[in-house]
C-alpha positions in Angstrom: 180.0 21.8 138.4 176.2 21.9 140.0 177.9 20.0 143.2 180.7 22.8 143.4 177.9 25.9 143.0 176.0 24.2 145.8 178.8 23.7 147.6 179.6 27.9 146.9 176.2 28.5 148.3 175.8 26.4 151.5 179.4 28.3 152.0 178.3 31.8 151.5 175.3 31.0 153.5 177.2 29.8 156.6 179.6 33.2 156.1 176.4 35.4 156.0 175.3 33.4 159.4 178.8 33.7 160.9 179.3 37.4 160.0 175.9 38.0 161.7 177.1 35.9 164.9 180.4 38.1 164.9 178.9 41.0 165.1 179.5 42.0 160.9 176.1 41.7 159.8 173.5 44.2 158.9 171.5 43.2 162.0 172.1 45.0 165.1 172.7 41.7 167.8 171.1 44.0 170.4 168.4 44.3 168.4 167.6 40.6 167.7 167.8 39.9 171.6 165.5 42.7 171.9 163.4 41.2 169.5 162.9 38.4 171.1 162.0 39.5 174.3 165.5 39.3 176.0 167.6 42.1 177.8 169.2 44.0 175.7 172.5 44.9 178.0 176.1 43.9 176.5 176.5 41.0 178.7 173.3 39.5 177.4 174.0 40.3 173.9 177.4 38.8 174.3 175.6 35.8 175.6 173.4 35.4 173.3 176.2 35.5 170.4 178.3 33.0 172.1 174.8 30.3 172.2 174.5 30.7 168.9 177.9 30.3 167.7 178.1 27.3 169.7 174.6 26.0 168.1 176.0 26.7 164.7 179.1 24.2 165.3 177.0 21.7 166.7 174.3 21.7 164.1 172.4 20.4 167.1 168.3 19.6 166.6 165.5 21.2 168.0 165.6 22.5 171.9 168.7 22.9 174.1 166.8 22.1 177.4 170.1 22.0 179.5 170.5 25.7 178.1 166.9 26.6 179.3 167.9 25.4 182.5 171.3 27.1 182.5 169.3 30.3 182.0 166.3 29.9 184.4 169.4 29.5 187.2 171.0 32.0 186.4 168.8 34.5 186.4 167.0 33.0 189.8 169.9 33.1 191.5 171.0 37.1 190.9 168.3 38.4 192.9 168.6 35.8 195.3 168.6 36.9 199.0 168.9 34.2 202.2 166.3 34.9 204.7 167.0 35.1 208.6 166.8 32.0 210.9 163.6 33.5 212.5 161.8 34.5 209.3 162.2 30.8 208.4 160.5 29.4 211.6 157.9 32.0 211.6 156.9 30.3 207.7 156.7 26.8 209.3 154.7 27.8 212.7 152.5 29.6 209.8 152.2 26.2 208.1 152.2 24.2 211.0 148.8 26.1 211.5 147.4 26.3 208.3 147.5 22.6 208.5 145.3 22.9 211.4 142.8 25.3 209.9 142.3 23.9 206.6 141.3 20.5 208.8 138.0 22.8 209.6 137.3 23.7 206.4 137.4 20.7 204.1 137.0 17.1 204.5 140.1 16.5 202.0 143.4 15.1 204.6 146.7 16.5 205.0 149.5 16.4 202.6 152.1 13.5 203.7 154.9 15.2 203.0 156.0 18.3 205.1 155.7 21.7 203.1 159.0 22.9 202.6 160.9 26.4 202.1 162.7 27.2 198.6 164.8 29.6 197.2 164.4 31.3 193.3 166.5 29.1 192.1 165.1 25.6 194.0 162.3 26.9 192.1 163.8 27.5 188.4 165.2 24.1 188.9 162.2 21.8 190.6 159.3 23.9 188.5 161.9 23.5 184.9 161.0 19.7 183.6 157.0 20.9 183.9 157.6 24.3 181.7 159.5 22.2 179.4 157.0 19.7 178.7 154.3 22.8 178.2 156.7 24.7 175.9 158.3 21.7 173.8 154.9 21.1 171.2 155.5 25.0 170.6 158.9 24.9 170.1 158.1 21.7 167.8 155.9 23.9 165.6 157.9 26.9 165.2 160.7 24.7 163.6 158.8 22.9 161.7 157.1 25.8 160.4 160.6 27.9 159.6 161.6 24.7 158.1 158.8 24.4 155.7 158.9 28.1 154.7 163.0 27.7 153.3 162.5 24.4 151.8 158.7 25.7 149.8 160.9 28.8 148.9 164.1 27.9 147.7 164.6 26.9 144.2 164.7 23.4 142.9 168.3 23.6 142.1 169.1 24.5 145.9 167.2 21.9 147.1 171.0 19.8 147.9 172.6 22.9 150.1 169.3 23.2 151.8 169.0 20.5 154.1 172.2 21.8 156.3 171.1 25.0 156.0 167.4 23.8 157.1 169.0 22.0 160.0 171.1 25.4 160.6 168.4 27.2 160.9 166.6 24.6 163.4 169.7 25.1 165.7 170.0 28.4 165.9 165.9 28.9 166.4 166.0 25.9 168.7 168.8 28.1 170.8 166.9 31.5 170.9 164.0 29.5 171.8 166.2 28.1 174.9 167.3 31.4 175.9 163.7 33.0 175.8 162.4 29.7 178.4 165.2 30.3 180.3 164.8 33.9 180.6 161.0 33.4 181.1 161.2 30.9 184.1 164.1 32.6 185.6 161.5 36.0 186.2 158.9 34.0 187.3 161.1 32.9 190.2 161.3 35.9 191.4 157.3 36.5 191.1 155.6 33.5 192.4 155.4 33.3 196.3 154.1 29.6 196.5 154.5 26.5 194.5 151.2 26.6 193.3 150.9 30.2 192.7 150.6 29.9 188.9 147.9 27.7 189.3 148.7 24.3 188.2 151.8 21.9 190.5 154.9 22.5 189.2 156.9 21.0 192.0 156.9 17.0 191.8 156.0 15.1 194.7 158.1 11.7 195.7 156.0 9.8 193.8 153.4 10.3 190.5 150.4 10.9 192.8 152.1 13.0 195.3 152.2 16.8 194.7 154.6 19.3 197.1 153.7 22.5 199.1 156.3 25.1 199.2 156.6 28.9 200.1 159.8 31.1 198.8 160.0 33.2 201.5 162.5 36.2 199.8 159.3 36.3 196.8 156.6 36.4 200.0 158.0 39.0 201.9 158.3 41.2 198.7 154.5 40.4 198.2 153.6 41.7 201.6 155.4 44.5 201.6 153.5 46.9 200.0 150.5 46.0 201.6 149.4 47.7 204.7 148.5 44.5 206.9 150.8 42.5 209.5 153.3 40.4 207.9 152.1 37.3 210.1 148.5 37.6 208.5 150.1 37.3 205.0 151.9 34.5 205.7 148.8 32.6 207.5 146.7 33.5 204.7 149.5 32.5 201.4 150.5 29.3 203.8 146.8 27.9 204.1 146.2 29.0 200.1 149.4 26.8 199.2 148.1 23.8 201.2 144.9 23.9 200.1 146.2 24.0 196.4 148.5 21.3 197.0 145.7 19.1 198.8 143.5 19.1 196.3 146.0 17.5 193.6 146.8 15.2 196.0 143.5 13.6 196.8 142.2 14.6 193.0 145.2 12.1 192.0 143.7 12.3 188.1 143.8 16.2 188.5 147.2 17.0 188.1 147.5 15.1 184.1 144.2 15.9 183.6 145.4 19.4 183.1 148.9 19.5 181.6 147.7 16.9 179.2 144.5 19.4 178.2 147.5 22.3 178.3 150.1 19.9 176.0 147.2 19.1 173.7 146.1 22.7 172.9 149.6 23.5 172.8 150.0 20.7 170.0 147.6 21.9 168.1 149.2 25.5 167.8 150.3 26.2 163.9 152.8 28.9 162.8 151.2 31.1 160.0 154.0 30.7 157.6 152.7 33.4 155.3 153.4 35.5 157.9 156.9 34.4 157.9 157.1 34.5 154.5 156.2 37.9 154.8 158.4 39.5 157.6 161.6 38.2 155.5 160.4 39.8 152.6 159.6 43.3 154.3 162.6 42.7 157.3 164.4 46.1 157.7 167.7 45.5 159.5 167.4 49.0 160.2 164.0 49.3 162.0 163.7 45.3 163.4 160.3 46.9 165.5 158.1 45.0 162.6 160.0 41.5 163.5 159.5 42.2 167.8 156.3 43.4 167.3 155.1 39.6 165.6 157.5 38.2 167.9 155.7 39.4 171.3 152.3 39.8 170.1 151.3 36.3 168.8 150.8 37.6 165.3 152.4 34.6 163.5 150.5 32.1 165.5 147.1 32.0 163.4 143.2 32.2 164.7 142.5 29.0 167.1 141.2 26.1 165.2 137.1 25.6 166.4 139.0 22.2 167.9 141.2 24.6 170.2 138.6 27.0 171.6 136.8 24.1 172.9 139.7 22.0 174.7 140.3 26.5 175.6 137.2 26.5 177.1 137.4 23.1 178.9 140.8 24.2 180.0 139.9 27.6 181.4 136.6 26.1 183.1 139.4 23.4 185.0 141.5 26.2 186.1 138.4 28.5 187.0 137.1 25.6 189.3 140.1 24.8 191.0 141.3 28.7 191.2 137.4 28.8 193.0 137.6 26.0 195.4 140.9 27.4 196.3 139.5 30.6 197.0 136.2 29.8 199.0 138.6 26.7 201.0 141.2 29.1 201.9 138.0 32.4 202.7 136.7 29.7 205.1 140.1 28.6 206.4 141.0 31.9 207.3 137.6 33.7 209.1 139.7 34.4 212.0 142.4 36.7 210.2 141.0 40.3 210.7 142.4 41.3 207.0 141.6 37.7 205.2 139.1 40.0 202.7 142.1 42.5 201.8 144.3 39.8 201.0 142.1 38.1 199.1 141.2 40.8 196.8 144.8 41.2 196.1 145.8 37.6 195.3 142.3 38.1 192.8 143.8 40.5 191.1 147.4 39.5 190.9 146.0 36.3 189.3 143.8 38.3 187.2 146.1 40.7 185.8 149.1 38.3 185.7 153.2 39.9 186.2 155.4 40.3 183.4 157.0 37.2 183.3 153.8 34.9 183.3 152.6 37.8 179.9 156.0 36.4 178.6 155.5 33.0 178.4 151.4 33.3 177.4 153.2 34.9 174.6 156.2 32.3 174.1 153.7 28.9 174.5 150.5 31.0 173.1 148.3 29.9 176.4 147.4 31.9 179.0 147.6 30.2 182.7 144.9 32.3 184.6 141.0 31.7 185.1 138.5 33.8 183.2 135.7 33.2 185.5 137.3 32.4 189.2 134.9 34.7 190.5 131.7 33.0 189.2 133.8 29.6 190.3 133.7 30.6 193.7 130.3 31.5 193.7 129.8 28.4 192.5 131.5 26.1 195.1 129.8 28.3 198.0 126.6 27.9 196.3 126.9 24.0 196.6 128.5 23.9 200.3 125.5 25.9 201.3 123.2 23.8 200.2 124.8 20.1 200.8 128.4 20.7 203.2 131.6 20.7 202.3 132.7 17.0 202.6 130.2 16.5 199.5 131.4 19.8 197.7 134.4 18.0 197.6 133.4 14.9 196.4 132.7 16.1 193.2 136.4 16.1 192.8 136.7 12.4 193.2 136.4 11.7 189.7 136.4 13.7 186.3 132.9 12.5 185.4 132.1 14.3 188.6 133.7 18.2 187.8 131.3 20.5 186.9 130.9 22.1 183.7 130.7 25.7 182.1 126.8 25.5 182.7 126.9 24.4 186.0 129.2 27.1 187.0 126.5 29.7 185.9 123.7 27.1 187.5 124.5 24.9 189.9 121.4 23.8 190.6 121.7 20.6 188.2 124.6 19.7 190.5 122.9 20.4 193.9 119.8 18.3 192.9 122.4 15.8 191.8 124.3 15.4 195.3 120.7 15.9 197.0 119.5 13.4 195.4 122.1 10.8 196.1 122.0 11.6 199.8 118.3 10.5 199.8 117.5 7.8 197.5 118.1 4.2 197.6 121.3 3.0 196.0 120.9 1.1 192.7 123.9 -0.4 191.2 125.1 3.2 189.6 124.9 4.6 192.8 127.0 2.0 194.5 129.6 2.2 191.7 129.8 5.8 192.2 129.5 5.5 196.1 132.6 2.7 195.4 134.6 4.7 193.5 134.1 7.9 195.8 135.6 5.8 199.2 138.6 4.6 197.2 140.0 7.4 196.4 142.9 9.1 198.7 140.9 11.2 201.1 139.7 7.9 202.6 142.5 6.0 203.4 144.8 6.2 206.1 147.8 8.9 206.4 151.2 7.5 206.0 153.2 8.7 208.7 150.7 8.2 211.7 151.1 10.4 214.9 153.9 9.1 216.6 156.0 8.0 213.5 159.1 10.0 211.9 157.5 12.5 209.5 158.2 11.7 205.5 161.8 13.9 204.4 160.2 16.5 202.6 161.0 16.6 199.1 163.8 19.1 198.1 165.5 21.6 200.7 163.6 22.4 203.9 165.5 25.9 204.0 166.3 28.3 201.5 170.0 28.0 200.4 172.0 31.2 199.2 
């Protein structure tokens, strides 16, 4: 008899779920998509009611990745626009002599793999395994936590029907969640204009250590279009930013996981406030769902940071405010001969500041924000040491991550100047020749693969933007 009643309530709770799904419930479907950040128009409504009947018969667990990826595509390739034959060889003469001018301005080598030209959706697709891996701990914690919260508050007798409807519930979170990634990466496509632009290398290289440059040129012409200054001098100025950015990770091999493991760790640490959840489901008005967005988009059921968390945030921020810094006084040097480097500077400053829409999105959706606090007190920082020692040992100090500067250094940098001073005048004791050993083997000193004269490496991905 106890069997059959649980039996009658795992029932009536999958024909509460399926009325919802069908469009019966209380809940207004637009709504929910609203809610959770997506468009509310009745194609994406009807989409997002088809994903979840689909993740209701599968009773799948946690994240439908391929459905992230589905989206991001999707939505990359709506807006997508093939550039002419001429704008595509004007972005590789630009490279070709960025290459050239960064060569002046640091003593780190050239990339050995030729940049390469993407569309939106190149990049949806090559960036998607990299926002996965950042978002997955997240998703982890949020069904774990809604989990938790039905199985604490459901009554003993219950207990039976509630593992399918626990694992119901993972399904149909772990699809929204899909749907929000998706949504998320597919706008940044049509924001960022470089494959570093949102700071960190999304676009893998042809091997672990190698990282790859790329422009989308539909995204860059958008950028300089509302600003007053010639279109070539943008395109000089984004081409040498990109290479410098993807330099850097490529001689600072330890660089690249140095960072998305800091990013996955914090991210891992994130906890869902289950009170909270508790909460919302007692006070939910299908009538009025603003309550349920509002805790949705605003981080309200992710609690305070753990003291654990602000430091690896601090660390974090002070990585991303060095390398958004050396970037920045790199690429100001690189560039002394444009006549409106300054101008665009200040822009891409702000724009990294300020951050678009879709980058807001997914600080909310992973609970990490991907910009650097203190870039401007990071450049001052790194000019302050290539005054006072040169460039080729300014970059030195990313040979190793004993060797990156801290929080304190960035507001002094006189400890590190004395530092490199120092070593360029006293004798070598066995420290020193460790340090001095570790320094020449790492990639800036050996050779270039492909040597003048040889076939160029393929470049990895399309060299041309596809419609």
């Amino acid at each position: 008899m106890a069997d059959d009643s649980l039996g009658g309530a795992e029932e009536e709770f999958r024909e509460m779920i399926a009325k919802f799904l069908a469009g019966e419930g209380e809940i207004d479907p637009s709504k929910l998509a609203g809610a959770a950040g997506l468009p509310t128009d009745p194609l994406m409504v009807a989409r997002l009611m088809s994903q979840l009947q689909k993740a209701m018969s599968a009773n799948a667990d946690g994240i439908d990745w391929q459905l992230a990826r589905d989206e991001a595509g999707r939505i990359a390739a709506e807006g997508s626009m093939r550039s002419s034959n001429d704008d595509l060889e004007q972005l590789r003469q630009a490279l070709n002599v960025a290459a050239l001018w960064l060569d002046e301005a640091t003593s780190i080598t050239q990339l050995t793999s030729e940049p390469t030209l993407i569309t939106r959706a190149d990049w949806a697709r090559l960036t998607m395994p990299v926002w996965t891996q950042l978002a997955e701990p997240v998703a982890t914690s949020i069904a774990d936590s809604l989990t938790s919260v039905l199985d604490e508050q459901m009554p003993e007798e219950l207990k039976g029907m509630m593992g399918n409807a626990a694992q119901m519930m993972r399904s149909l979170g772990g699809t929204l969640f899909s749907l929000q990634l998706g949504h998320v990466v597919g706008q940044l496509s049509a924001e960022v204009v470089s494959g570093g632009d949102i700071g960190i290398p999304l676009l893998p290289g042809r091997d672990d250590h190698d990282v790859q440059a790329a422009l989308l040129p539909q995204n860059l012409a958008v950028f300089g279009a509302g600003l007053d200054i010639p279109a070539d001098q943008v395109q000089l100025y984004l081409a040498v930013r990109e290479l410098a950015h993807a330099r850097l990770f490529r001689h600072a091999r330890w660089l690249r996981l140095h960072l998305i493991s800091a990013i996955t760790d914090y991210a891992r640490g994130i906890r869902i406030d289950t009170d909270r959840i508790e909460s919302l489901a007692a006070e939910f008005d299908p009538a009025n769902p603003e309550s349920l967005r509002e805790a949705l988009t605003s981080g309200a059921l992710i609690p305070p940071k753990s003291e654990s968390q602000i430091a690896a945030l601090a660390r974090l921020e002070t990585t991303l405010a060095l390398i958004e810094g050396w970037v920045e006084v790199v690429t100001a040097s690189a560039t002394s001969r444009l006549p409106r480097a300054d101008a665009i500077a200040e822009t891409v400053r702000r724009r990294r500041a300020s951050g678009g829409p879709a980058e807001s999105a997914f600080s909310t959706l992973v609970g990490l924000e991907l910009r650097p606090r203190r870039l401007r007190e990071a450049a001052a920082f790194w000019q302050a040491v290539e005054a006072a020692v040169g460039a080729e040992q300014r970059d030195a100090l990313w040979a190793h991550p004993d060797l990156l500067p801290t929080a304190d250094d960035i507001d002094d940098p006189s400890r590190v100047i004395a530092g490199l001073q120092g070593a360029g005048t006293a004798e070598p004791d066995a420290l020193d020749q460790a340090l001095s050993d570790l320094l020449s083997d790492d990639g800036a000193s050996r050779p270039i693969e492909g040597a003048p004269g040889e076939a160029p490496d393929e470049p990895n991905g399309p060299s041309e933007p596809t419609a």
